[in-house]
C-alpha positions in Angstrom: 0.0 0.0 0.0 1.5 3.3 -1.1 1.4 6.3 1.8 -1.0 8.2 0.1 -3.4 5.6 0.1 -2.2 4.6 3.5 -2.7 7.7 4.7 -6.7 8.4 3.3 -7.5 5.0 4.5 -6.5 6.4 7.3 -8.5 9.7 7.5 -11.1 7.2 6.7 -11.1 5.4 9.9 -10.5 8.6 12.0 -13.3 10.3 10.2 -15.6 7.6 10.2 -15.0 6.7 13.7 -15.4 10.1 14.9 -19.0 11.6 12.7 -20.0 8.8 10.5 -20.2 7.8 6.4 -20.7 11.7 5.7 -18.0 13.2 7.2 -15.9 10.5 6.3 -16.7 11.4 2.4 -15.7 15.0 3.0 -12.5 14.1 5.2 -10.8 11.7 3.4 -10.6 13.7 -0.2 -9.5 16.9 2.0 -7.0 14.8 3.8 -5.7 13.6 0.3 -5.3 16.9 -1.2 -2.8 17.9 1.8 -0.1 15.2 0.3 -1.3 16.5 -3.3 0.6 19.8 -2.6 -2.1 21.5 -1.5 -1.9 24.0 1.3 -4.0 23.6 4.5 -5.0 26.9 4.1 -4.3 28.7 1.0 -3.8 32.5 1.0 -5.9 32.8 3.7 -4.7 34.8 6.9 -3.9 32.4 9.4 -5.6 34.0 12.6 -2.7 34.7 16.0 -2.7 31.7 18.5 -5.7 32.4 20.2 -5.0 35.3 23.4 -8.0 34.2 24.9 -9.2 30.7 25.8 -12.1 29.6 26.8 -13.9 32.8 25.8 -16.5 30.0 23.5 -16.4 27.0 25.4 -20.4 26.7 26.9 -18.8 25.0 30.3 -22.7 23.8 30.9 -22.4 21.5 27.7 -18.7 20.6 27.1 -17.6 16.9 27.1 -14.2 16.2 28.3 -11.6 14.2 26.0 -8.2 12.9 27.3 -5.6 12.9 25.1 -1.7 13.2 24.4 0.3 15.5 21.8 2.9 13.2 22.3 2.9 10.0 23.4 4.6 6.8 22.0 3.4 3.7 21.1 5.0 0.7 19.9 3.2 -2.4 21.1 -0.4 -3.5 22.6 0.8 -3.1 26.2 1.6 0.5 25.6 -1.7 1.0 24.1 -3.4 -0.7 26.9 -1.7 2.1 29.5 -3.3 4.5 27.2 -6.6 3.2 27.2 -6.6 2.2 30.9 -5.9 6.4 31.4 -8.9 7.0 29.6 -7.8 8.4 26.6 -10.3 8.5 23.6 -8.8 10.3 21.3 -5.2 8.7 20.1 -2.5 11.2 17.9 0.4 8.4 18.2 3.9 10.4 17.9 6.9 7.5 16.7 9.6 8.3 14.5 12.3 6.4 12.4 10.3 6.9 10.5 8.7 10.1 11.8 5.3 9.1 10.2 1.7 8.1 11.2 1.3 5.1 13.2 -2.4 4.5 12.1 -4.9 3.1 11.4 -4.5 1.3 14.7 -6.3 -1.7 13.7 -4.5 -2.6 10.8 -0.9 -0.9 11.6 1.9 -3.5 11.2 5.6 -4.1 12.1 7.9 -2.4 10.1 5.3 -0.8 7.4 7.5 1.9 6.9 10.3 -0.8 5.7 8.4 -1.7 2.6 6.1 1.2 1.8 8.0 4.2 2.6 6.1 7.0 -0.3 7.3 10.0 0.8 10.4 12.2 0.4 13.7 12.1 2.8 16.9 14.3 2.3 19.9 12.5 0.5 23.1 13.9 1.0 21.6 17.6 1.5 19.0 17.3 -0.9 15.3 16.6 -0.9 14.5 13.0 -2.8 10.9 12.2 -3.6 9.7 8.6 -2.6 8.7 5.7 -3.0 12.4 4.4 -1.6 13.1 0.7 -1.5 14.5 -0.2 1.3 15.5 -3.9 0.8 17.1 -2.8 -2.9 19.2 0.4 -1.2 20.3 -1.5 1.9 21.2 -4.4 -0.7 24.1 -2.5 -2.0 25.6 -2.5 1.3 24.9 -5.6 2.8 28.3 -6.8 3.0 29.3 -3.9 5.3 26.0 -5.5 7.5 26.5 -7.5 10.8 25.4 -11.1 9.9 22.1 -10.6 11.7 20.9 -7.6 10.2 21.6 -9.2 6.6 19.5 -12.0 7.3 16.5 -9.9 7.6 17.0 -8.9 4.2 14.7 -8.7 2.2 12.4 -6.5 4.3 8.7 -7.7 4.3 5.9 -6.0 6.5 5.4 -7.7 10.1 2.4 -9.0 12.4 -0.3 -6.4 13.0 1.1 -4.3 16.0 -1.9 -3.8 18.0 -4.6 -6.8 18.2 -7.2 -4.7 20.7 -8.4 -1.5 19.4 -11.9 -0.1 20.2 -14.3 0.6 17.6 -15.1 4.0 18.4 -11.3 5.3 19.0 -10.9 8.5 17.6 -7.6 8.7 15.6 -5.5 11.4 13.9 -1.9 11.3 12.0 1.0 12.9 14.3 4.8 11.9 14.8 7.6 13.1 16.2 10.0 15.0 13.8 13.4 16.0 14.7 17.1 16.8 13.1 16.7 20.0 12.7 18.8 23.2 10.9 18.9 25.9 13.2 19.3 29.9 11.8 23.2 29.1 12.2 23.8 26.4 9.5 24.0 23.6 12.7 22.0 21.3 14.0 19.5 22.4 16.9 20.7 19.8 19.9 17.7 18.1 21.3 14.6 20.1 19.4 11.8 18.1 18.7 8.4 18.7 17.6 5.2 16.7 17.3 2.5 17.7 14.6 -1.1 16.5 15.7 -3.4 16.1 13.0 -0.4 16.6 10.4 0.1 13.6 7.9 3.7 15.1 6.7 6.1 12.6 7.4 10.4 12.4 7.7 13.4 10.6 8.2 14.3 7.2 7.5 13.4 3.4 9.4 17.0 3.0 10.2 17.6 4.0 13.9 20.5 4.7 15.3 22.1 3.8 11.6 22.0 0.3 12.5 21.7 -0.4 8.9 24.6 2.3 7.4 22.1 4.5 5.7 22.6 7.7 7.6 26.3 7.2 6.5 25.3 6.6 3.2 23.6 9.8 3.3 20.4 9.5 3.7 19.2 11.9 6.5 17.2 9.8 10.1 15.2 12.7 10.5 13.8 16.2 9.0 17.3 17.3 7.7 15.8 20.6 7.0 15.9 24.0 8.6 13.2 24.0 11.1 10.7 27.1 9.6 10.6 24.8 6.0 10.1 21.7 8.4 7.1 23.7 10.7 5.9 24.9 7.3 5.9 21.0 6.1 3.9 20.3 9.2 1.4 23.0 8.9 1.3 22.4 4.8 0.2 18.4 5.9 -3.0 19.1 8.3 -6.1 17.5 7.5 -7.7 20.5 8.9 -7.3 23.9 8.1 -8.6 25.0 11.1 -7.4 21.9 13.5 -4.2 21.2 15.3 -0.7 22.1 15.3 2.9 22.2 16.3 4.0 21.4 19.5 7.7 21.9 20.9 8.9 18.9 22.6 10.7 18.7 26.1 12.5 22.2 26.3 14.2 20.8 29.9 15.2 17.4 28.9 16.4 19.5 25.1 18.4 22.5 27.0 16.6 24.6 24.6 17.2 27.8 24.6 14.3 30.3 24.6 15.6 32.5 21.6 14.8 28.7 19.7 10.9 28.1 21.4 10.5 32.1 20.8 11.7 32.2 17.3 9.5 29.3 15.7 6.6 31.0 18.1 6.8 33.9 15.7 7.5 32.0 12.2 4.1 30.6 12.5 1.0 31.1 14.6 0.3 27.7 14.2 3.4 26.6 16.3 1.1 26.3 19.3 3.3 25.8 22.1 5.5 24.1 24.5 5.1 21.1 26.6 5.4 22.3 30.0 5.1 18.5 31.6 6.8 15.6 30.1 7.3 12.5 32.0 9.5 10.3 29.2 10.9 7.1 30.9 10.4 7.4 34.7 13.9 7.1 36.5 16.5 8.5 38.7 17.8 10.0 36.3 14.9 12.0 34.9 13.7 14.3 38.2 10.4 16.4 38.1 13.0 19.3 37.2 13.6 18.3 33.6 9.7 17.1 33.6 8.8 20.5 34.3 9.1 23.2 32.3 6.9 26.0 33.6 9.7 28.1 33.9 10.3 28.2 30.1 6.4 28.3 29.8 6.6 32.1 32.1 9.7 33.3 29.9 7.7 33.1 27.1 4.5 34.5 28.4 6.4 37.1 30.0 7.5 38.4 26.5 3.9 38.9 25.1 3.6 35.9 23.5 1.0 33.3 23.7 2.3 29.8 24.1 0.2 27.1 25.0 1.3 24.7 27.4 1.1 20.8 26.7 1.2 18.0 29.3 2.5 14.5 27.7 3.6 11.1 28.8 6.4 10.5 26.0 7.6 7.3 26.8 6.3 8.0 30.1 2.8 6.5 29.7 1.6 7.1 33.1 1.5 10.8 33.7 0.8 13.9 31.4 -2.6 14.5 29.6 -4.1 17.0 27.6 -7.9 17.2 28.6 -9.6 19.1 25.6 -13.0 20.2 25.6 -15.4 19.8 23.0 -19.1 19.9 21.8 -18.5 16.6 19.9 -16.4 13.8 19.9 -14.7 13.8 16.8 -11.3 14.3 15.4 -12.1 17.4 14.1 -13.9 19.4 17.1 -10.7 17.4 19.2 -8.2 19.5 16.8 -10.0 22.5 16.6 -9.9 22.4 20.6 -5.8 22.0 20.2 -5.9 25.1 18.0 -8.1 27.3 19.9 -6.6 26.5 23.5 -9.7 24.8 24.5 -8.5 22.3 26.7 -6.2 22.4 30.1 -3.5 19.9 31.5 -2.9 16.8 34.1 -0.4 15.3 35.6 -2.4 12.4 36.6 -5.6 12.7 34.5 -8.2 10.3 35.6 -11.0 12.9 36.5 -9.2 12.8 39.9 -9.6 17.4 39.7 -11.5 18.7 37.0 -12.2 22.3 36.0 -15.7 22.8 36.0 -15.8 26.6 34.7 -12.5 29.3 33.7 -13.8 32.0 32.8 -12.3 35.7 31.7 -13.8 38.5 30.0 -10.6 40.5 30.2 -10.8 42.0 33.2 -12.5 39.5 35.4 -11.6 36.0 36.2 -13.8 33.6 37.6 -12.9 29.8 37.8 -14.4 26.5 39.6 -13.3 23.0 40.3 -15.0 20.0 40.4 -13.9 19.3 44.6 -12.3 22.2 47.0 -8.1 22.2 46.0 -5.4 24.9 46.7 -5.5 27.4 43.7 -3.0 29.6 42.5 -3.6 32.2 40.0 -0.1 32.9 38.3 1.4 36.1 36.1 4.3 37.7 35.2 4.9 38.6 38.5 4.8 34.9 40.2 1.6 33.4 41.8 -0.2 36.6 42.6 -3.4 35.2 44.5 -4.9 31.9 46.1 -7.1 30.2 47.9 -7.8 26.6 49.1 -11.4 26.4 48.0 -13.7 24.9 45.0 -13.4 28.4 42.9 -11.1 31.5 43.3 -11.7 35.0 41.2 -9.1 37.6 40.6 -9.7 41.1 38.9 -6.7 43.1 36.5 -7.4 46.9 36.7 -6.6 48.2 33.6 -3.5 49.8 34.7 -2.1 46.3 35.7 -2.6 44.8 32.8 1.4 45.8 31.9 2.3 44.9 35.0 0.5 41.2 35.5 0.7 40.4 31.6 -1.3 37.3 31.4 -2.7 35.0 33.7 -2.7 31.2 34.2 -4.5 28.9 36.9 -2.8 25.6 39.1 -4.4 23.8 41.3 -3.0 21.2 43.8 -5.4 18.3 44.5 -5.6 18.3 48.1 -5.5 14.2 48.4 -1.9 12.0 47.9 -2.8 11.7 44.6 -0.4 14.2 43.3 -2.5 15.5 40.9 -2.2 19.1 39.2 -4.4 20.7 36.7 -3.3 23.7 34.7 -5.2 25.8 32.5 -3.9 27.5 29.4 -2.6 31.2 29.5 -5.1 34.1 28.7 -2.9 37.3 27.9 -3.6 40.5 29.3 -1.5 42.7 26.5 
């Protein structure tokens, strides 16, 4: 199966799944005309990141969907932690290859091996697809260790995932990385996810196990990172539904001229993730999880930056909870791109926001079950309470002064749960 066909078979599912025959009709063609060269949204304006969430979400008839940006997903145990989370709407982020790991239900092994359709850069240029694998690796299979020649030629494995709801709702992400900077060198450690992008990168062959990277052709994006943003944006099934996401600033030692610079290329960059659990250990501490201090840098500038909170590799913690009139994939995106939706460490409906709202002056919010609160701005946490709501006025000569505001909340139980909501900007 080619990508392209892969790839509206899977807008298929997703759109199926989510709305029925009809919307599946419109979706799959529109997906389609993404890879075609079309762009997701034309000469159109694309509107700023959204300064104000919340300011249309009808709190009295939302429905709740948990969710990741980024999350991996390799094998039917991992999906099971999802699932067991609660998660309902799935935006799988692997790599090598950076591509879509969907449709669940008839995802297999090493797909990528045997139908990789779309372009990679070969010794600094971009090379169309279709590549094949087994005849390219062939020319080198001498230089192979015994074991990695014998699984020559590459065929397509079992199905990876043998228990996948009906109703999961399903759109194309990854996790795209190797990166150009603005200085001609690779960015260390910058990685971005794409939810509800079908543009795809890089190469099967992690690590260079099988010599291709030295052969030339590029693991990852291999481009500078405003053409591999604009690849991202150029490969959403929705024009008006998801985004860009940039991946574990901590863990990356990014620095903030980086997250700040690709906040201005495109509005549709939509943030940062502020939690990231990757692979529990030792050796990753809750201060390279946590990355609310990059989160305030950039809020303190004037820019909006949402803040994402994902389990990685993690699987355990980190949820995005977004909040929609419908379950589909396409009110689920348009939640991401709108700021509709607030953060978890836990997830679980263990603390819930039941109401945030702000009409620019005024901010009213309410939980679910009493909690300490903490309303935050660019001059630190600025009020509190340990109660079920807390409200907090800006006179308009603060407005400078305060810059935006944010909400925390600590459940008050050993659950360690915390619950953020996205930033509303005040200049």
């Amino acid at each position: 199966m080619k990508r392209r066909e892969f790839i509206a078979l899977a807008a298929t599912a997703a759109a199926t799944a989510a709305t029925g025959d009809n919307a599946a009709k419109m979706a799959a063609p529109h997906m389609e005309s993404r890879r075609l060269g079309g762009s997701a949204n034309g000469n159109a304006p694309v509107p700023p990141r959204n300064r104000r969430p919340y300011a249309d979400v009808d709190w009295s008839k939302v429905q709740e969907v948990h969710t990741t940006s980024h999350g991996h997903c390799e094998n039917q145990k991992m999906l099971d932690a999802y699932l067991d989370r609660g998660f309902e709407f799935l935006t799988i982020s692997n790599y090598y290859p950076s591509a879509p790991t969907m449709p669940l239900k008839t995802f297999r092994d090493t797909h990528y091996r045997v139908h990789h359709d779309f372009p990679v850069m070969v010794k600094g240029k971009r090379v169309d697809g279709p590549f094949d694998w087994t005849k390219i690796v062939s020319e080198w299979k001498d230089e192979l260790p015994p074991e990695l020649q014998k699984q020559l030629p590459f065929t397509e494995g079992k199905l990876r995932f043998s228990r996948v709801p009906d109703n999961i709702l399903e759109a194309p992400n990854a996790e795209h990385h190797a990166f150009f900077g603005n200085d001609g060198k690779i960015v260390s450690g910058l990685h971005m996810c794409a939810p509800g992008s079908a543009f795809c990168s890089g190469t099967f062959d992690k690590r260079n196990r099988f010599l291709s990277h030295g052969k030339g052709y590029c693991f990852g994006s291999g481009e500078h990172m405003h053409t591999a943003v604009s690849r991202m944006v150029d490969g959403m099934i929705f024009p008006d539904g998801g985004g860009v996401t940039i991946n574990h600033p901590a863990w990356s030692h990014l620095k903030d001229e980086i997250i700040w610079d690709l906040l201005d290329y495109d509005p549709r960059v939509l943030g940062i993730e502020v939690f990231n659990m990757c692979k529990p250990s030792k050796n990753y501490p809750w201060s390279r999880s946590n990355c609310e201090d990059y989160w305030d840098r950039a809020l303190s500038t004037g820019r909006q930056c949402f803040g994402f909170f994902v389990p990685d590799w993690g699987l355990q913690e980190g949820v995005n909870v977004l909040l929609v009139l419908e379950k589909s994939v396409h009110a689920c995106l348009q939640a991401y791109r709108r700021g509709n939706w607030y953060g978890a460490i836990k997830g679980r409906k263990i603390l819930r926001f039941t109401s945030i709202r702000f009409d620019g002056a005024n901010l009213q919010v309410t939980l679910d079950k009493p909690a300490h609160l903490q309303v935050i701005t660019k001059r630190g946490v600025t009020a509190w309470a340990n109660a079920n709501k807390i409200s907090f006025s800006v006179a308009a000569s603060d407005r400078e002064k305060y810059g935006y505001i944010r909400v925390r909340a600590y459940a008050r139980d050993d659950s360690g749960e915390i619950i953020f909501s996205q930033p509303m900007m005040l200049t």
